[in-house]
C-alpha positions, -999 to +999 in steps of 0.1 A: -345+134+445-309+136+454-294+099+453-293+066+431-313+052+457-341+079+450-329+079+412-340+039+414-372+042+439-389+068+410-380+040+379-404+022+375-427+004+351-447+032+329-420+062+336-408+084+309-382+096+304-364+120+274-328+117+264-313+153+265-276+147+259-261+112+246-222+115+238-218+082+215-258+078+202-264+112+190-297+094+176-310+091+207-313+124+218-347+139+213-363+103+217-389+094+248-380+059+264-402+046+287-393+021+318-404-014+314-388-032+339-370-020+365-342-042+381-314-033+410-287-027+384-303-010+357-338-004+335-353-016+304-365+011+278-388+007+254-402+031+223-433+042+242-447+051+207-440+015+193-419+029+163-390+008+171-392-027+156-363-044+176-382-034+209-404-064+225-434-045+245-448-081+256-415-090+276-407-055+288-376-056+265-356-028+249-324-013+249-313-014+290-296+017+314-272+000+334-269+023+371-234+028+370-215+038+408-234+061+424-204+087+423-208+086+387-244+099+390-259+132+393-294+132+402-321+158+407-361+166+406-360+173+366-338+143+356-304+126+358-271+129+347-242+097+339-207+102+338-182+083+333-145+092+341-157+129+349-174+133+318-205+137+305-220+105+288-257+107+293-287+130+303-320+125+308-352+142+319-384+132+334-414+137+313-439+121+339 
C-alpha cells in the first residue's frame, strides 16, 4: 500500500486497527478500533472488545476517522500516518 486510494480499498468492515501515536487523545493510544463501516470520506470505529458503552455495534457506530487530503497522508504495508499542517496528529497500525 502506497496511497489513500489503497489506504481506503484495505478499510473495510471487520479490520483492525491499533492507535500508535494520537497528539490530542493520549487515551487512545494503546486501544484496538475496529472498522464498521467504511464510507468515501472516512470510517467508523468501534471498541472491538465491547468495553466502550457510547459505541453502538448494531448500527456500525463509534467514534469516525475522517480521510483527510491525501497529501496529508502517509501510508504503508504496517499502517498509516495523518498530518495535519506538517505535523504529526495520528498513527495507526494494522493488526489484521
Amino acid at each position: 500500500m502506497k496511497t489513500l486510494v489503497d489506504l481506503k480499498r484495505y478499510l473495510h468492515r471487520g479490520i483492525i486497527i491499533k492507535c500508535v501515536y494520537s497528539r490530542w487523545y493520549q487515551g487512545n493510544v494503546g486501544k484496538l478500533r475496529e472498522v464498521t463501516k467504511a464510507q468515501s470520506n472516512g470510517v467508523f470505529l468501534t471498541d472491538p472488545e465491547g468495553l466502550r458503552a457510547n459505541f453502538d455495534r448494531q448500527r456500525g457506530m463509534g467514534s469516525f476517522l475522517k480521510f483527510p487530503p491525501a497529501s496529508n497522508v502517509e501510508v504503508d504495508n504496517n499502517g498509516f500516518k495523518i498530518y495535519e499542517k506538517g505535523k504529526l496528529i495520528f498513527e495507526y497500525r494494522f493488526i489484521n
